[in-house]
C-alpha positions as CSV (number, residue, x, y, z in Angstrom):
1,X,-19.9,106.1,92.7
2,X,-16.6,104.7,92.1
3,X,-17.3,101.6,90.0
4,X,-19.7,104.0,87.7
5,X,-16.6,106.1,87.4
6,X,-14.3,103.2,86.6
7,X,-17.1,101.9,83.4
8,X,-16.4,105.1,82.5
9,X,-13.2,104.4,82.1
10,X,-13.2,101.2,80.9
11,X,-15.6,102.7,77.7
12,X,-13.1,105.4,76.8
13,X,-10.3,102.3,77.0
14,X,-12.4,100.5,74.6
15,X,-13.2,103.3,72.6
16,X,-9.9,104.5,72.1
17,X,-8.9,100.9,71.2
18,X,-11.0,99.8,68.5
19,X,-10.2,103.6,67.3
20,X,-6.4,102.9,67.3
21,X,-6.5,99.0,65.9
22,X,-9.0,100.7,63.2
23,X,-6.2,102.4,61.4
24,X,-3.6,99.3,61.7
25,X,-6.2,97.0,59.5
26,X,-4.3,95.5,56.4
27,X,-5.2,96.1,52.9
28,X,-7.4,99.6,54.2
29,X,-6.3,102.3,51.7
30,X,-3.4,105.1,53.0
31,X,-5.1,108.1,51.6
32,X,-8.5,108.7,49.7
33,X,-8.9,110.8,46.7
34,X,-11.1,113.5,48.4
35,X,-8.3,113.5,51.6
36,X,-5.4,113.8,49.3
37,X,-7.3,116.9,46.9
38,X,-8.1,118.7,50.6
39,X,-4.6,118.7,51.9
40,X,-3.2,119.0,48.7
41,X,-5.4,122.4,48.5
42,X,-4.1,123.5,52.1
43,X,-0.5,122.7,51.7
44,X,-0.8,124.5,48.6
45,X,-2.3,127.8,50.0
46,X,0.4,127.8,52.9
47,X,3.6,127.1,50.1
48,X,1.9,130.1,48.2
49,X,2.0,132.4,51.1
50,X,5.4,131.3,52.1
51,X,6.6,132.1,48.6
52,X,4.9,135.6,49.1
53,X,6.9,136.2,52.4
54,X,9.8,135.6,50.2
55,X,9.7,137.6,47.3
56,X,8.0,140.6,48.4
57,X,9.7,140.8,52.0
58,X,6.5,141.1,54.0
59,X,4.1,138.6,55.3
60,X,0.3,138.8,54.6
61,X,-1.9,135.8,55.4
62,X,-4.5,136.6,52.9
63,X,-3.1,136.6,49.8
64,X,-4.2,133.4,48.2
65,X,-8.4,133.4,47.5
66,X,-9.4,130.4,46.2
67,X,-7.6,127.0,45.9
68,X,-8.5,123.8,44.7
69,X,-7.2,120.6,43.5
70,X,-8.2,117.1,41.2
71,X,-6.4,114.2,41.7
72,X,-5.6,110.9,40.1
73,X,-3.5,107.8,41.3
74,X,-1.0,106.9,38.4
75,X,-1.2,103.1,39.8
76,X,-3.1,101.0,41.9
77,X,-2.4,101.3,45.5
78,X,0.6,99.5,46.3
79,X,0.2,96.9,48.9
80,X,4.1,96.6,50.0
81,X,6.0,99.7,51.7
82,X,6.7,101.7,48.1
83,X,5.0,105.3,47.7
84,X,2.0,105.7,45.9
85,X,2.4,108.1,42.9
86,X,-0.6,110.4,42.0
87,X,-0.8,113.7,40.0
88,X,-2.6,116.4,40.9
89,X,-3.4,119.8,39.6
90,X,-4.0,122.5,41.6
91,X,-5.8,125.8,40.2
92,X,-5.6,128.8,42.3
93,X,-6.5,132.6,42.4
94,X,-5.0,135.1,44.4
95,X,-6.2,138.4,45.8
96,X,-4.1,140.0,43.2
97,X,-5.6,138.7,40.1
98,X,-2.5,136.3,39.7
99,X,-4.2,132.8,38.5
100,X,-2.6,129.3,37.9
101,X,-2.8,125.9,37.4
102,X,0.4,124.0,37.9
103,X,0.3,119.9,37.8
104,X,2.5,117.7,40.5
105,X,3.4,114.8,40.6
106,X,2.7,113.5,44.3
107,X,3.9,110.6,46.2
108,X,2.5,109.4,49.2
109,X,3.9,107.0,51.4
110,X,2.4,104.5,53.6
111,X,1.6,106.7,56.1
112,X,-0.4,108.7,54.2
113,X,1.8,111.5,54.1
114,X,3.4,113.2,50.8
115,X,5.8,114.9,49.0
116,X,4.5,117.1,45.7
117,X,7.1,118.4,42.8
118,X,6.2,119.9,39.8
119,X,8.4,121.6,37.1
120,X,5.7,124.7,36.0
121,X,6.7,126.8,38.9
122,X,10.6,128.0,38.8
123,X,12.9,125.9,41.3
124,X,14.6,129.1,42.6
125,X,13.3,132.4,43.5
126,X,14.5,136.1,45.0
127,X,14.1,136.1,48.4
128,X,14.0,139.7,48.5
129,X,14.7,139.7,52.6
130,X,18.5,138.1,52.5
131,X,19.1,139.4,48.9
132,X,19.8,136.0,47.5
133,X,18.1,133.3,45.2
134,X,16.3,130.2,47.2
135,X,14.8,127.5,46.4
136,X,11.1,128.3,45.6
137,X,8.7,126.7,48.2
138,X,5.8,126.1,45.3
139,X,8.2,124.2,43.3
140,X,8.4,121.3,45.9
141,X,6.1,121.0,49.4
142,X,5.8,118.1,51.8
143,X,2.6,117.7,53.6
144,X,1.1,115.0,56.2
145,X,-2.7,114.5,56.9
């Protein structure tokens, strides 16, 4: 009993090895197209509802319908420590008929995680709650895979 217990934990040991060195191979790429379109989409969709929340006072989880984003690297990924600069244009519907299709610019670090500005949404909205103007949370959003 006990030394089928401890191959059992040898195999998970191994497992979880090969799964951790797999992501610390040089030259493996720190994001994929179809990775960065996907969480592009879904920090997108979570920004929108954020800005929502903001200008109307109320929060409603629903108000975005359909989301989705093309991107394209500007340059080949770097192989040093500098971000990796992409554009992306994300096209979205809400629930209220509002439609859109701002472009951002996107960096992505080595990590694989990113920062996405754009100048087609204003950098400054009401937020109707504290009766002031913030900055808008579609204008600039960080995300992390």
């Amino acid at each position: 009993m006990r030394s089928r217990a401890a191959g059992s934990v040898t195999i998970l040991v191994v497992i979880a090895s090969a799964l951790i060195g797999a992501g610390c191979q040089g030259g493996v790429s720190r994001t994929s197209r179809q990775l960065l379109q996907r969480e592009t989409s879904r920090t997108f969709a979570r920004a929108f509802v954020d800005n929502h929340r903001m200008t109307s006072g109320r929060w409603q989880g629903s108000v975005i319908k359909d989301v989705s984003s093309q991107c394209r690297p500007l340059e080949a990924n770097p192989r040093d420590d500098r971000d990796w600069h992409w554009t992306c244009r994300i096209e979205y519907r809400a629930r209220s008929g509002e439609r859109g299709a701002p472009t951002y610019r996107v960096a992505v670090d080595p990590r694989g995680c990113f920062s996405a500005t754009t100048a087609d949404v204003p950098p400054r909205v009401f937020e109707k709650v504290r009766d002031r103007r913030a900055p808008n949370p579609l204008a600039a959003f960080p995300g992390c895979p």
